[in-house]
mmCIF file as gemmi writes it, N, C-alpha and C atoms, coordinates in Angstrom:
data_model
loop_
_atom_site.group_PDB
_atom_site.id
_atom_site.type_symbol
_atom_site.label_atom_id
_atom_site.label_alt_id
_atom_site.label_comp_id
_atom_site.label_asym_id
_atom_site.label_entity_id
_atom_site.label_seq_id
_atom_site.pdbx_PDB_ins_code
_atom_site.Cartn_x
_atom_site.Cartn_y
_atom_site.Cartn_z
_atom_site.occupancy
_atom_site.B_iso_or_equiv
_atom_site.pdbx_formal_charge
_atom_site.auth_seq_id
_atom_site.auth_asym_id
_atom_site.pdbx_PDB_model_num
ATOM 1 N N . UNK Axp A 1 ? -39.994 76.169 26.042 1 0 ? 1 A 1
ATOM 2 C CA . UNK Axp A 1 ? -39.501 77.497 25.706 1 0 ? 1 A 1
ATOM 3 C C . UNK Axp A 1 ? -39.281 78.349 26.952 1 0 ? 1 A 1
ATOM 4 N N . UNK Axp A 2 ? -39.725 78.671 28.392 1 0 ? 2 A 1
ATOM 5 C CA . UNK Axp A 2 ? -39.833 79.226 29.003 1 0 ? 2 A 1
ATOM 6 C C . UNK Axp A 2 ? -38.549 78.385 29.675 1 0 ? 2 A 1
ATOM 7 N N . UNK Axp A 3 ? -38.223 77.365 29.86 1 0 ? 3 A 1
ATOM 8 C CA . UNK Axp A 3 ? -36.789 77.322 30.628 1 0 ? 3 A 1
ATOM 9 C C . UNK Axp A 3 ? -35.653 77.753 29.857 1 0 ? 3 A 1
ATOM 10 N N . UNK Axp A 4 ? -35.877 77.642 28.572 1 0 ? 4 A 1
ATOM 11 C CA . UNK Axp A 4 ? -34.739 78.554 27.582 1 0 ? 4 A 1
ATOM 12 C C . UNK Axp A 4 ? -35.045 80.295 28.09 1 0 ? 4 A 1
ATOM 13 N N . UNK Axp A 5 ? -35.853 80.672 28.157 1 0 ? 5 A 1
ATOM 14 C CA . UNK Axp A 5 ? -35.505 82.259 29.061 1 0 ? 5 A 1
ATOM 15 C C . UNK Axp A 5 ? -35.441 82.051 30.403 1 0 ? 5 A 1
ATOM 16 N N . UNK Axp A 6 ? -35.373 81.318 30.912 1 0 ? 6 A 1
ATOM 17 C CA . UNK Axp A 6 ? -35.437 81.397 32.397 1 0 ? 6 A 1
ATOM 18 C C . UNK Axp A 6 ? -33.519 81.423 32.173 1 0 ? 6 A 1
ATOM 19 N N . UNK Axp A 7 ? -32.936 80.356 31.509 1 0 ? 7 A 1
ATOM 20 C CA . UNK Axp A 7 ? -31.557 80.487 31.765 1 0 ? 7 A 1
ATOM 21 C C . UNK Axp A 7 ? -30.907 81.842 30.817 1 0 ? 7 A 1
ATOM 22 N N . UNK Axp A 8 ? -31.409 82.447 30.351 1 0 ? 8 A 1
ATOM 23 C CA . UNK Axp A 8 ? -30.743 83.433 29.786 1 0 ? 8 A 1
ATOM 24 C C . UNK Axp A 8 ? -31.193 84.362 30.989 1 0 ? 8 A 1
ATOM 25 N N . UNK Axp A 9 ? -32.446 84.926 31.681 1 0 ? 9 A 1
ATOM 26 C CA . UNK Axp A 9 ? -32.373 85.39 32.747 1 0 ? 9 A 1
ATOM 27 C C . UNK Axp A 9 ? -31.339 85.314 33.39 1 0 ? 9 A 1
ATOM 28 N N . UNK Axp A 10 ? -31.143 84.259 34.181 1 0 ? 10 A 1
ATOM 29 C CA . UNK Axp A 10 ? -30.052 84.06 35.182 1 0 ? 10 A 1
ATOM 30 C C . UNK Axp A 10 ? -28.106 84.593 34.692 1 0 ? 10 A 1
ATOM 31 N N . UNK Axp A 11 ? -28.342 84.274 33.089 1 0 ? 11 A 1
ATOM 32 C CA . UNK Axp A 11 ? -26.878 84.313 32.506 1 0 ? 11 A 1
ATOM 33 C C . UNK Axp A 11 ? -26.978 85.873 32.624 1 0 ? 11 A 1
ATOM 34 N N . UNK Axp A 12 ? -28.243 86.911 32.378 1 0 ? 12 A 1
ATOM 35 C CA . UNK Axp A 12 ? -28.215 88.184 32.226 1 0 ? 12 A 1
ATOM 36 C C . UNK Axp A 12 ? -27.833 89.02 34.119 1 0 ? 12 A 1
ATOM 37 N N . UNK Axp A 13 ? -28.14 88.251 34.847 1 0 ? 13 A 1
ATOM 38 C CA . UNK Axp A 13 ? -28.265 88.658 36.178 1 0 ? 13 A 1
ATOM 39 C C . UNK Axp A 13 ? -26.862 88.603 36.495 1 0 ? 13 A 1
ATOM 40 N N . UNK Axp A 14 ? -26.231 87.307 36.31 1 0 ? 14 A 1
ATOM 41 C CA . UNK Axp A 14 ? -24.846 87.186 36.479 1 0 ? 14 A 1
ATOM 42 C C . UNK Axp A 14 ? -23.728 88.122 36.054 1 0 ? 14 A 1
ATOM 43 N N . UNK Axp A 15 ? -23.969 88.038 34.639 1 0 ? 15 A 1
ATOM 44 C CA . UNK Axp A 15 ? -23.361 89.411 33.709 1 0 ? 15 A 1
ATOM 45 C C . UNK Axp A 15 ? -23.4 90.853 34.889 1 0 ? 15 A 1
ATOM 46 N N . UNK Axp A 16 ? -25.1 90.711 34.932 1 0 ? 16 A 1
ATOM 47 C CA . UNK Axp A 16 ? -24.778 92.403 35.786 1 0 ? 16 A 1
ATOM 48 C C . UNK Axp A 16 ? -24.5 92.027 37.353 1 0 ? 16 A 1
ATOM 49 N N . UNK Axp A 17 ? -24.113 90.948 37.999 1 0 ? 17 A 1
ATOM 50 C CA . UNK Axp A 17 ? -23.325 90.737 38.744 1 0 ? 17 A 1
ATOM 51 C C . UNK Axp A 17 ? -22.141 90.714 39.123 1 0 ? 17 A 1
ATOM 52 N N . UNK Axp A 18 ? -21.535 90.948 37.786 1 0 ? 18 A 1
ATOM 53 C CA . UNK Axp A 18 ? -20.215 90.543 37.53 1 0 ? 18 A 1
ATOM 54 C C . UNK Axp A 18 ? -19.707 91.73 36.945 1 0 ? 18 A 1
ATOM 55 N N . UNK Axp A 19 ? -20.544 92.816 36.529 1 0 ? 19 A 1
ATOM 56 C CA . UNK Axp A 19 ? -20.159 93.985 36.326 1 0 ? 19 A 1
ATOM 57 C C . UNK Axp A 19 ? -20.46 95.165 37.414 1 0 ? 19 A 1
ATOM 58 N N . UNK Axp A 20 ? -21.09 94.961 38.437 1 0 ? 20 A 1
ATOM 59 C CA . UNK Axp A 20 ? -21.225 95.725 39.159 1 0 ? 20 A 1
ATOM 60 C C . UNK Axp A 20 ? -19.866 95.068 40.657 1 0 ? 20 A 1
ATOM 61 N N . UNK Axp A 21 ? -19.486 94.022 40.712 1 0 ? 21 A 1
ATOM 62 C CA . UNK Axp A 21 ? -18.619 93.434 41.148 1 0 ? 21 A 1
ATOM 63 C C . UNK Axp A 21 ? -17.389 93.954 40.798 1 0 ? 21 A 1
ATOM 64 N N . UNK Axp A 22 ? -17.383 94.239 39.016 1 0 ? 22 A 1
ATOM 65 C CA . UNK Axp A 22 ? -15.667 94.846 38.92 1 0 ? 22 A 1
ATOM 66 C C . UNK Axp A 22 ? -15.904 96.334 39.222 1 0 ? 22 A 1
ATOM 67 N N . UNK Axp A 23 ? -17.381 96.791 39.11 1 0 ? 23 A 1
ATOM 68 C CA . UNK Axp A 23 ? -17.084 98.393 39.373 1 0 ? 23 A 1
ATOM 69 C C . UNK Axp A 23 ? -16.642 98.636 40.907 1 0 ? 23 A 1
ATOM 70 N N . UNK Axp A 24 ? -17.012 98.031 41.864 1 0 ? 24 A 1
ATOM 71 C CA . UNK Axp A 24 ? -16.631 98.271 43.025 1 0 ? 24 A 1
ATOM 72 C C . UNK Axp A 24 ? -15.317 97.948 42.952 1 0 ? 24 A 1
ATOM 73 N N . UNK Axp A 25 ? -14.989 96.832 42.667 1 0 ? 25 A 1
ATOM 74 C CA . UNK Axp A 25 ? -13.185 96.381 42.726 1 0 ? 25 A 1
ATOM 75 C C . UNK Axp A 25 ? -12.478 97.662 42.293 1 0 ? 25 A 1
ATOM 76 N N . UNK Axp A 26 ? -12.873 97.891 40.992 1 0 ? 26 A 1
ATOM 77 C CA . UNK Axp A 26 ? -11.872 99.045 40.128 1 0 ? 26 A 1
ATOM 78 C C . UNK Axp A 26 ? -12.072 100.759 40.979 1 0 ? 26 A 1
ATOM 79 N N . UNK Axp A 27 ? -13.195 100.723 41.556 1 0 ? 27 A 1
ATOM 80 C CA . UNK Axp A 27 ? -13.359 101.701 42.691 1 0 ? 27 A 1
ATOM 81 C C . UNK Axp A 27 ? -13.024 102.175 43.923 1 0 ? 27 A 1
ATOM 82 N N . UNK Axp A 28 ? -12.127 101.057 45.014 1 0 ? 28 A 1
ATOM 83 C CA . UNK Axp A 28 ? -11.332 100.426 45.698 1 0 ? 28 A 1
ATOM 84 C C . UNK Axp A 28 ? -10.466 100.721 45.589 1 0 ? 28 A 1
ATOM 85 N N . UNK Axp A 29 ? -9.999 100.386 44.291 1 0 ? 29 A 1
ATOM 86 C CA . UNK Axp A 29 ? -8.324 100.496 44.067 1 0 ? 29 A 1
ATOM 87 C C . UNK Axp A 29 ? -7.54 101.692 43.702 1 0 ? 29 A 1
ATOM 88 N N . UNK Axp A 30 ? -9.192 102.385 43.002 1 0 ? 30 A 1
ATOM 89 C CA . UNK Axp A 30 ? -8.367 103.822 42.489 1 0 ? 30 A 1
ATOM 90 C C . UNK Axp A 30 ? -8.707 104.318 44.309 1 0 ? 30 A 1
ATOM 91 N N . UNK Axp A 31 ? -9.491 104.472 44.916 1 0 ? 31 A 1
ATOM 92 C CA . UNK Axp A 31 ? -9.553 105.549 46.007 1 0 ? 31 A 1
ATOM 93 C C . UNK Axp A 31 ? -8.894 104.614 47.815 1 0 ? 31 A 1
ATOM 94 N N . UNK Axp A 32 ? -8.379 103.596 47.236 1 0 ? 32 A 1
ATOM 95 C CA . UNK Axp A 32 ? -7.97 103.003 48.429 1 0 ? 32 A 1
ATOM 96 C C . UNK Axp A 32 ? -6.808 103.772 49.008 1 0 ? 32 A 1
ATOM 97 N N . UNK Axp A 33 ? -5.829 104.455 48.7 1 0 ? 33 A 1
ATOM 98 C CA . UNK Axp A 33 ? -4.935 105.443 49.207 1 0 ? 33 A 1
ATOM 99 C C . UNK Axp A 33 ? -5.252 106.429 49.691 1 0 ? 33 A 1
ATOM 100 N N . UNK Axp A 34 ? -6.485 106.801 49.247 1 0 ? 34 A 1
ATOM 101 C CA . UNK Axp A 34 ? -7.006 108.527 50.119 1 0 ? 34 A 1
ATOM 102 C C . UNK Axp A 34 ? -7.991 107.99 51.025 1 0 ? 34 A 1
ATOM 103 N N . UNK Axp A 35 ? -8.269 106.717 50.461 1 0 ? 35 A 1
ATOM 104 C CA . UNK Axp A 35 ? -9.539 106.022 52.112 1 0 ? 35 A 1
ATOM 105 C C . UNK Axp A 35 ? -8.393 105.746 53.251 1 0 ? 35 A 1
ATOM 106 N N . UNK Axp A 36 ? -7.336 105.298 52.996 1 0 ? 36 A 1
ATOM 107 C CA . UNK Axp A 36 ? -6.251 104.73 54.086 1 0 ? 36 A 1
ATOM 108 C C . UNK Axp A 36 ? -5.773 106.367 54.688 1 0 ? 36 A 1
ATOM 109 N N . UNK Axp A 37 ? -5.45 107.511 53.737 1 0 ? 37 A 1
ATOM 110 C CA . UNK Axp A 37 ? -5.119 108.339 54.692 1 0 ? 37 A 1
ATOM 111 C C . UNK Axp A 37 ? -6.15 109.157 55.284 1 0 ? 37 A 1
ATOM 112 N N . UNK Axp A 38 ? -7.353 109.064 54.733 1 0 ? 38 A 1
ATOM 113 C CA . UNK Axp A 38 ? -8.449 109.474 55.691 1 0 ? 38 A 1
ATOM 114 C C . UNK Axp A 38 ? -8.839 109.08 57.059 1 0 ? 38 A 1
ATOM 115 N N . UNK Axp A 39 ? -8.468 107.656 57.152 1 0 ? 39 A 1
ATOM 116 C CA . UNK Axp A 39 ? -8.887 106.908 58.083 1 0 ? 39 A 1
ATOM 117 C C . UNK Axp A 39 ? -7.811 106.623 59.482 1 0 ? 39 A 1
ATOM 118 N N . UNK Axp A 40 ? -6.686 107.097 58.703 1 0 ? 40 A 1
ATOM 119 C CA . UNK Axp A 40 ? -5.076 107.39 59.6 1 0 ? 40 A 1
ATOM 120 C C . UNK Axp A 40 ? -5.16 108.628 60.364 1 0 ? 40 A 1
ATOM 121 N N . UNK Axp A 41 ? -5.829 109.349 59.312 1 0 ? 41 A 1
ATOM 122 C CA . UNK Axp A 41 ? -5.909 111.057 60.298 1 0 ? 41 A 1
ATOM 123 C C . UNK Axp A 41 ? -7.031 111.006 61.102 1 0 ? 41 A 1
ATOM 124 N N . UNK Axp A 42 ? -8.083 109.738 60.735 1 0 ? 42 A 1
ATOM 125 C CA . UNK Axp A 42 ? -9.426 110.449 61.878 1 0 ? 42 A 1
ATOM 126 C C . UNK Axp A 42 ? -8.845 109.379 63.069 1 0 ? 42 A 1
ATOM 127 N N . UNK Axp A 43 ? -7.868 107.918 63.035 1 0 ? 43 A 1
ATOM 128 C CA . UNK Axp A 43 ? -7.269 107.727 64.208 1 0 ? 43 A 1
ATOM 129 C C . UNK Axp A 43 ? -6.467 108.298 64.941 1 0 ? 43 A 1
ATOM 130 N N . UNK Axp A 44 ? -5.639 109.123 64.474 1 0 ? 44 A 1
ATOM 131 C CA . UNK Axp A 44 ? -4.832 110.16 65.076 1 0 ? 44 A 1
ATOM 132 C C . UNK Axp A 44 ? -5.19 110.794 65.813 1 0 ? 44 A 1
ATOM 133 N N . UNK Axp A 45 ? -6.639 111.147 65.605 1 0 ? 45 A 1
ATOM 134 C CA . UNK Axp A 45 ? -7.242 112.258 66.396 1 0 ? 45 A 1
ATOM 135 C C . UNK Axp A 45 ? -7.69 111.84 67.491 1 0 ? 45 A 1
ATOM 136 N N . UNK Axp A 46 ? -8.153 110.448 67.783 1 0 ? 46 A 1
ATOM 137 C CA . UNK Axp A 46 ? -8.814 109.465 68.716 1 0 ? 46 A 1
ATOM 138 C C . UNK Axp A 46 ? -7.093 109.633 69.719 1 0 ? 46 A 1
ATOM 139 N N . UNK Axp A 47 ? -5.781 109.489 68.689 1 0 ? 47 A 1
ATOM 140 C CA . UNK Axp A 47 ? -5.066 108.861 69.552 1 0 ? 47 A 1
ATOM 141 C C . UNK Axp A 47 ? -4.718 110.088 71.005 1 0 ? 47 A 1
């Protein structure tokens, strides 16, 4: 009985692996245009 929860453990870890994986992705994508021009204006300033 205890290796039958041991693999639902692991299936539960994955799950929240795999959801904290798309939150960053889907987080990325919405703010990747204002990270790119943030990061254009603080080189500018270097230039």
């Amino acid at each position: 009985m205890v290796s039958s929860r041991d693999g639902a453990t692991a299936i539960e870890y994955g799950l929240i692996a795999a959801m904290i994986s798309l939150a960053i992705i889907t987080s990325l994508e919405l703010l990747g245009p204002s990270l790119n021009q943030m990061f254009q204006l603080i080189l500018s300033g270097f230039a």
